[in-house]
C-alpha positions as CSV (number, residue, x, y, z in Angstrom):
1,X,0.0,0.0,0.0
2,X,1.8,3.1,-1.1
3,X,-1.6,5.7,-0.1
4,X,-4.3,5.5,2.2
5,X,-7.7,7.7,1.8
6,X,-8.9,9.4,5.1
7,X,-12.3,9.8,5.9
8,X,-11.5,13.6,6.5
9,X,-8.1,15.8,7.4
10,X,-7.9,17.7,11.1
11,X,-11.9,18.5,10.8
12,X,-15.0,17.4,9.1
13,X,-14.6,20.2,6.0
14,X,-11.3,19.3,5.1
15,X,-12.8,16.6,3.4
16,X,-9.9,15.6,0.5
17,X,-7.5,14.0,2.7
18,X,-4.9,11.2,2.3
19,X,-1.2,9.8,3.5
20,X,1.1,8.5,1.1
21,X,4.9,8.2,-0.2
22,X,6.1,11.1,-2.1
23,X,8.7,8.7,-4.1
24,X,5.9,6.2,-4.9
25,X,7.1,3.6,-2.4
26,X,4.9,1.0,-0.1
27,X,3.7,3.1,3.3
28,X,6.0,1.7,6.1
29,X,2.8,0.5,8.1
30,X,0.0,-2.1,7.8
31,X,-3.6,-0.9,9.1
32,X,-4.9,-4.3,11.1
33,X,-8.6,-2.9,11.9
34,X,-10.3,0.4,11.9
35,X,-10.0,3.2,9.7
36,X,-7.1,6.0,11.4
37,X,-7.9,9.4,10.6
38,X,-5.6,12.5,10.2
39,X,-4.7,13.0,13.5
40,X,-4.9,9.8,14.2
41,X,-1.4,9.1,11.8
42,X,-0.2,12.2,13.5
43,X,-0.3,10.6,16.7
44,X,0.9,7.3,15.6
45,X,3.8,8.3,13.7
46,X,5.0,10.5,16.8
47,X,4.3,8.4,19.1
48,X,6.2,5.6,17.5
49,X,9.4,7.4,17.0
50,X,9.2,8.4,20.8
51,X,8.7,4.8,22.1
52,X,11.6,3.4,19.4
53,X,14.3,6.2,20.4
54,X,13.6,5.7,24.4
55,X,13.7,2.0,23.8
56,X,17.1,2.4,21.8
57,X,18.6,4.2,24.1
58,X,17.4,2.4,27.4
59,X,17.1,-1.3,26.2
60,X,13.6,-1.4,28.2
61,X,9.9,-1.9,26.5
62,X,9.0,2.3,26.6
63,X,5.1,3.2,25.6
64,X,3.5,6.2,25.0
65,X,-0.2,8.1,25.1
66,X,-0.7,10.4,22.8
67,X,-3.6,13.7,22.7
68,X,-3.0,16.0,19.9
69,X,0.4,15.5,18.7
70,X,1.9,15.2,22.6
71,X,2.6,12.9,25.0
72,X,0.1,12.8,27.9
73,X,2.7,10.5,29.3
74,X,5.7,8.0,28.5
75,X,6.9,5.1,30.5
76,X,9.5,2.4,30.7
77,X,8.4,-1.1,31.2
78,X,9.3,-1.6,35.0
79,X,7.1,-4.1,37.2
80,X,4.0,-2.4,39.6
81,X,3.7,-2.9,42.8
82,X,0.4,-3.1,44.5
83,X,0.0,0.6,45.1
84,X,0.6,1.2,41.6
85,X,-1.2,-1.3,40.4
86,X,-4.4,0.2,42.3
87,X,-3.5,3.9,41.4
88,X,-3.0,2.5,37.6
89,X,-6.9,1.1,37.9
90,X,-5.0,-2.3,37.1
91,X,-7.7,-4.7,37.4
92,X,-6.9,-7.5,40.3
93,X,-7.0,-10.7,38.2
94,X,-4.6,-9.2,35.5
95,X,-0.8,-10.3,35.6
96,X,0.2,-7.4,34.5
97,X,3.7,-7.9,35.9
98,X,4.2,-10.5,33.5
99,X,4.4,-8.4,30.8
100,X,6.7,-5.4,31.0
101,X,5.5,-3.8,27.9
102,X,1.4,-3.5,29.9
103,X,3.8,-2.4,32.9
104,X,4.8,0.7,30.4
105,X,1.6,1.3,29.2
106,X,0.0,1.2,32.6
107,X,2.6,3.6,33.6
108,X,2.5,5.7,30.8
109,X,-1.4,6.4,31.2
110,X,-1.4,6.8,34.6
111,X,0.6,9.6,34.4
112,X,-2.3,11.6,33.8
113,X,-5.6,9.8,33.4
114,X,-7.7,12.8,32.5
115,X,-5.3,13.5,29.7
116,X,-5.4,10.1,28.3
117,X,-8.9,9.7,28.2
118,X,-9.0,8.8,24.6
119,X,-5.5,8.7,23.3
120,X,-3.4,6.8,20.8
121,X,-1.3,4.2,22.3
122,X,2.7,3.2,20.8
123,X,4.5,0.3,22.5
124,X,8.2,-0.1,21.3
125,X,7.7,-3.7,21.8
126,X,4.7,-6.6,20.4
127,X,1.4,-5.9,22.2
128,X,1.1,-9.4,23.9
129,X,-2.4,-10.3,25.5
130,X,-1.5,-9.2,28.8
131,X,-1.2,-5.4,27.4
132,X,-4.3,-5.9,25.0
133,X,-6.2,-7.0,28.1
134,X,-5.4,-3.5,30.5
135,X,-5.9,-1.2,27.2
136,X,-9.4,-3.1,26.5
137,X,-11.3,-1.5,30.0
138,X,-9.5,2.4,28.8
139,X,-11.2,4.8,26.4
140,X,-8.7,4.5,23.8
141,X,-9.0,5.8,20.0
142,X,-6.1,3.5,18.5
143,X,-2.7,1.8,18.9
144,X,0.7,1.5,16.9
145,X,3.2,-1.1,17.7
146,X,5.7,-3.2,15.8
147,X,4.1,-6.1,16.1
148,X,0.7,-8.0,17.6
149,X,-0.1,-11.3,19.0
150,X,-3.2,-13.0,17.6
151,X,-4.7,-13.3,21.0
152,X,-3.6,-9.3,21.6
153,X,-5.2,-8.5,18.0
154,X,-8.4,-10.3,18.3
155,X,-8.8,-8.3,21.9
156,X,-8.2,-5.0,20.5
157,X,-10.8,-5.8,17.6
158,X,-13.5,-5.7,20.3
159,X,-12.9,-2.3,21.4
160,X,-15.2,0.5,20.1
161,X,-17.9,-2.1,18.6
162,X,-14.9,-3.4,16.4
163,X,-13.2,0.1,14.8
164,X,-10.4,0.3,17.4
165,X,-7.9,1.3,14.9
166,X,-4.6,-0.8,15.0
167,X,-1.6,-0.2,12.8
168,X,1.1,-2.5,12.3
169,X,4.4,-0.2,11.9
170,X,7.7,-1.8,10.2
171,X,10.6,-1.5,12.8
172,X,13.2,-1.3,10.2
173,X,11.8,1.5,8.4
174,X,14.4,4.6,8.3
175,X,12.5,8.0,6.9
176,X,14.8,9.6,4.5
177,X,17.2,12.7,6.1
178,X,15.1,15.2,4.6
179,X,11.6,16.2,5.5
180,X,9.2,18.4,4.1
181,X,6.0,19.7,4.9
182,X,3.6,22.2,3.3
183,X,2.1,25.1,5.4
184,X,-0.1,28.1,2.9
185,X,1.2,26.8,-0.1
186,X,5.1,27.3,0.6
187,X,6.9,24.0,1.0
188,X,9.2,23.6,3.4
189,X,12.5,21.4,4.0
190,X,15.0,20.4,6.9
191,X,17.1,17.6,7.9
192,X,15.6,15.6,10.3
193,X,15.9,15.8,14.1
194,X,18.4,12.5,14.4
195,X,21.1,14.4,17.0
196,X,21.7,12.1,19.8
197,X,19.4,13.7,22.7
198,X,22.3,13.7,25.1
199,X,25.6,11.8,25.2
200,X,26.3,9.9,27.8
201,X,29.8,11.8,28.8
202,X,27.3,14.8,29.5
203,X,26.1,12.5,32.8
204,X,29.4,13.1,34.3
205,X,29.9,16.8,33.6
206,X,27.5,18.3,35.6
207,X,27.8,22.1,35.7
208,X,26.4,22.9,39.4
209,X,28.3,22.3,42.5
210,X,26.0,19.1,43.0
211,X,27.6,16.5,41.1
212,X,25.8,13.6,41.8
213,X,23.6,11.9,39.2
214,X,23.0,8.2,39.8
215,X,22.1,5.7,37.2
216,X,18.4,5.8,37.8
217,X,18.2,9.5,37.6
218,X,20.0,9.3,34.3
219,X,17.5,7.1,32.8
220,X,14.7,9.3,34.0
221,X,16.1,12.6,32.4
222,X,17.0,10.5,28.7
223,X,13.3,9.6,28.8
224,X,12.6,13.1,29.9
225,X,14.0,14.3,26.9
226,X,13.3,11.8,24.2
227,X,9.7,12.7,25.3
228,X,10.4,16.0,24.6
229,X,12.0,16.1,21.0
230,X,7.9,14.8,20.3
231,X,6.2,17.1,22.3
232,X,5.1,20.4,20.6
233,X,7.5,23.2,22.1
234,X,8.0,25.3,24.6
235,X,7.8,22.1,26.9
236,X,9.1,21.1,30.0
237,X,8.9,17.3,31.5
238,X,9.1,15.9,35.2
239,X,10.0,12.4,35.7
240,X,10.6,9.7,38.2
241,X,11.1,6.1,38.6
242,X,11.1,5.8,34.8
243,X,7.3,7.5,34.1
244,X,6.4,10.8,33.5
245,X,4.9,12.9,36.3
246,X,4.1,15.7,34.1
247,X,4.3,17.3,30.8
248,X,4.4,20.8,30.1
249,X,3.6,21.6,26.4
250,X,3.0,24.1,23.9
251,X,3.2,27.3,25.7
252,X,4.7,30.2,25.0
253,X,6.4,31.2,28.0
254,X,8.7,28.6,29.4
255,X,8.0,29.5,33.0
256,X,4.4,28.5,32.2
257,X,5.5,25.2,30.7
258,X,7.7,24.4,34.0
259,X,4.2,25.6,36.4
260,X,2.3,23.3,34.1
261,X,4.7,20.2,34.5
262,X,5.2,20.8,37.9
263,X,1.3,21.2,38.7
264,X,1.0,17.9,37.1
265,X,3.6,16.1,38.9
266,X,2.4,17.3,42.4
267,X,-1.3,16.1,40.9
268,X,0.2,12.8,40.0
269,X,2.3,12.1,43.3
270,X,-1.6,13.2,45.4
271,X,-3.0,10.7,43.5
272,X,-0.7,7.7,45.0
273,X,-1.6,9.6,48.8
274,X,-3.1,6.6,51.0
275,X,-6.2,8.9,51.5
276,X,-7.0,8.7,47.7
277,X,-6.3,4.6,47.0
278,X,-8.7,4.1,49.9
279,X,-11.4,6.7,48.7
280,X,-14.8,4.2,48.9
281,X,-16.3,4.6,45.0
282,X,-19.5,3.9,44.1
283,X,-19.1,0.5,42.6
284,X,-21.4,1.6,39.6
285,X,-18.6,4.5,39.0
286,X,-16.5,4.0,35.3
287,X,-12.6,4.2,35.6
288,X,-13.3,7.8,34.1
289,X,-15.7,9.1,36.2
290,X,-13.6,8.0,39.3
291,X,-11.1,9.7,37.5
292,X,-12.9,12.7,37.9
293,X,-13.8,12.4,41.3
294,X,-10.1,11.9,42.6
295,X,-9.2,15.5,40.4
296,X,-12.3,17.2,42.0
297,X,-10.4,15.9,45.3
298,X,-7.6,17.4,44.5
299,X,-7.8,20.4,43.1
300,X,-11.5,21.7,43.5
301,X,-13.9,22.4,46.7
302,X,-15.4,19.3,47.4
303,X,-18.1,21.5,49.3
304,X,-19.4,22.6,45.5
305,X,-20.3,19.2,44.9
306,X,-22.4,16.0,45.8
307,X,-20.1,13.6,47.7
308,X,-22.6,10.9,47.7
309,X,-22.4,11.0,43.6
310,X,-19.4,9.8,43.6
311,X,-18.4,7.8,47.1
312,X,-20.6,5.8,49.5
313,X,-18.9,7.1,52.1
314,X,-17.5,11.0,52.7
315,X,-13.8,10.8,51.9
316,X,-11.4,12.2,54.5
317,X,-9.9,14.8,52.7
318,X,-6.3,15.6,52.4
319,X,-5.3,18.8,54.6
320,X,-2.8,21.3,52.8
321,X,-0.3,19.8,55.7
322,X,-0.5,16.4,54.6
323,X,-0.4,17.8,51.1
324,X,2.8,18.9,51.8
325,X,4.4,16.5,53.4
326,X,3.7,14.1,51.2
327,X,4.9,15.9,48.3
328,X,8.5,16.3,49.9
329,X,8.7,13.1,51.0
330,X,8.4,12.3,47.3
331,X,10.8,14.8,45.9
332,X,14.1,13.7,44.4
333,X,12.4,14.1,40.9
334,X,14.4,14.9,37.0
335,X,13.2,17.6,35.1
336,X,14.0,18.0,30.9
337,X,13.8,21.5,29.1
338,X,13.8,21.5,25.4
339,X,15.3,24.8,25.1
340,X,17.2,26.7,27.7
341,X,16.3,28.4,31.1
342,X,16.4,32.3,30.3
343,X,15.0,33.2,34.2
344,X,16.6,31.7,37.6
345,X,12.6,31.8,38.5
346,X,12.3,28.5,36.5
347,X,14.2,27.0,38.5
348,X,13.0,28.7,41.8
349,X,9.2,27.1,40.6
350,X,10.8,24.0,40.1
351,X,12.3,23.3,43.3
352,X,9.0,23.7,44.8
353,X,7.6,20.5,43.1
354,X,10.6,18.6,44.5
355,X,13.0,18.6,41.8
356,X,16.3,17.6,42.1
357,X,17.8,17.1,39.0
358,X,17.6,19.2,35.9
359,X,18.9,18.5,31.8
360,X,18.4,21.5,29.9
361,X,20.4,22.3,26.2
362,X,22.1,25.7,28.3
363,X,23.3,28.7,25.8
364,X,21.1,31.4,28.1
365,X,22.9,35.4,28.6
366,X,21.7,34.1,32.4
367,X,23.2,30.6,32.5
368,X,25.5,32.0,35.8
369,X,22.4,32.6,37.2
370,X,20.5,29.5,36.3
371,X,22.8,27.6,38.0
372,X,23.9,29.8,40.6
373,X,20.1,29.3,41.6
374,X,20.4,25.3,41.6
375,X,23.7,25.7,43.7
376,X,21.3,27.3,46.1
377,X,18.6,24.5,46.7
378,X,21.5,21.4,45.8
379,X,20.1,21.0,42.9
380,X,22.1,18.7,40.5
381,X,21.9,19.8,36.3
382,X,23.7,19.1,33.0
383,X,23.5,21.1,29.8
384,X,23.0,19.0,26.9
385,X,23.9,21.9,24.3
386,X,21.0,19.9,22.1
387,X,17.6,22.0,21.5
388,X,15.0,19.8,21.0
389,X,12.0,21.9,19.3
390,X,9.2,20.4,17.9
391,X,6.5,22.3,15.6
């Protein structure tokens, strides 16, 4: 297949719409059910090159969920324990633990459910059954991967009365150097983003007094910033323990990408708080709608709202104390810049989220005083000298 008709482009009137290989060639994928639309592809090709560069780089199954062209969250394959597993909405009688690629998955979702509600899935590894099984109970629009079980392919067929779209992507398949796109008419050209993210001598050149940056913090700032080079810039990623805790994207003011990230990390580390895995839902309650009640928990006044909708008993709310606390005894976590810092008050917003360590590419007028300011709070941070834009 060297062109596929869409049903439509990025809306309804854009109605001649189509992929296809400008040199004539066969399309490096292989659509296994549904029908993918525009943004759909968009996803899936973006997702996919995410998920294969992490995977390259860390020799670990990596998946991804995708809204709009940008992570919602990326995760490596690491085992859940039973906390996570609960937080994750990991249903009891699933193994998941015996397949690390559903571990990334599960991960990669949880890092911000609401987000994910309806995304497009990539795995860097074959979807096995285990994985099909935890992505059939999510509200999903499609999946890419490099390969499928049958018993993972005949589950995913079931999923949205049997269009689930599910494209097959060759592994081998390099993209040529260049790339072009077309935006008013005018054609445009670069060479493709293929830079090595960071290199791994960077690790041990830290440019802050703090120069401590152990192995597991290195993996979480490579992922932090493969996850960026496919998030559309400014953005700004937290990670730790190989997941994303929040990503920051598309805004214009890097500050606001950092407060972004950083609200959604200290959102994501509430949502493991003992008080929220032992809020009593209504059992009728969907995975989204409980969801929903644990961010109206957490970020709204409870008091505006109907408990009894959502629990059969009145949770016991989190106090802005216990908020705290909680959220410094989880600290220790990476954060990745696509572009440099050009204010010490990113890394002043930062530190109150509980970040530690910090890769950014550096080149700022103000790079004395970037890390002059992560001197102050023992901050450890390395300065890749790669940007990592993506429009």
């Amino acid at each position: 297949m060297n062109e596929f008709k869409l049903k439509y482009g990025c809306n309804p009137d854009q109605s001649e719409a189509k992929i296809f290989m400008r040199d004539g060639s066969e399309l490096p994928i292989e659509i296994l059910n549904g029908r993918p639309g525009y943004i759909n592809f968009l996803d899936a090709l973006n997702s996919w090159q995410l998920v294969r560069e992490a995977k390259a780089m860390l020799k670990i199954p990596v998946a991804a969920s995708f809204k709009h062209v940008s992570p919602a969250g990326s995760a490596l394959g690491l085992k859940l324990n039973d906390d996570e597993k609960k937080l994750f909405n990991v249903a009891p009688e699933l193994d998941i633990n015996k397949s690390l690629t559903a571990c990334a998955y599960a991960r990669a979702r949880g890092t911000d459910r609401l987000s994910s509600f309806g995304d497009w899935i990539a795995l860097s590894d074959t979807c096995d059954e285990i994985t099909a099984e935890f992505i059939k109970h999510e509200v999903s629009d499609g999946i890419i991967a490099p390969d499928f079980t049958d018993e993972a392919l005949n589950i995913l067929k079931t999923k949205r009365k049997g269009s689930y779209a599910v494209i097959k992507i060759n592994p081998n398949y390099q993209p040529p150097e260049i790339e072009t796109r077309d935006i008013f008419g005018v054609t445009f050209a670069q060479s493709r983003n293929i830079s090595a993210v960071i290199e791994p001598e960077k690790f041990n050149e830290p440019v802050t007094k703090n120069k401590n940056i152990p192995e597991n913090i290195r993996n979480d700032l490579i992922l932090a910033l493969v996850t960026l080079k496919y998030t559309q810039s400014n953005s700004v990623c937290c990670v730790k323990n190989g997941q994303t805790l929040g990503v920051g994207a598309g805004q214009q003011s890097r500050l606001h990408c950092v407060k972004l990230a950083c609200d959604k990390s200290d959102l994501r580390l509430l949502r493991a708080h003992p008080k929220v895995l032992n809020l009593k839902f209504k059992p009728e309650l969907s995975k989204p709608e409980r969801d929903n009640a644990v961010n109206i928990i957490l970020t709204e006044d409870i008091n505006n709202y109907s408990w009894q909708d959502y629990f059969t008993e009145q949770p016991d709310l989190i106090t802005c104390d216990e908020k705290k606390s909680w959220l410094e005894k989880n600290s220790g976590i990476s954060l990745g810049s696509d572009a440099f810092f050009p204010f010490p008050d990113n890394i002043e917003r930062a530190r109150l989220s509980g970040v530690k360590y910090i890769a950014q590419p550096g080149g700022s007028i103000r790079d004395d005083l970037v890390i002059k300011a992560c001197d102050k709070y023992d901050m450890a941070m390395i300065m890749t000298g790669h940007r990592l834009f993506h429009h």
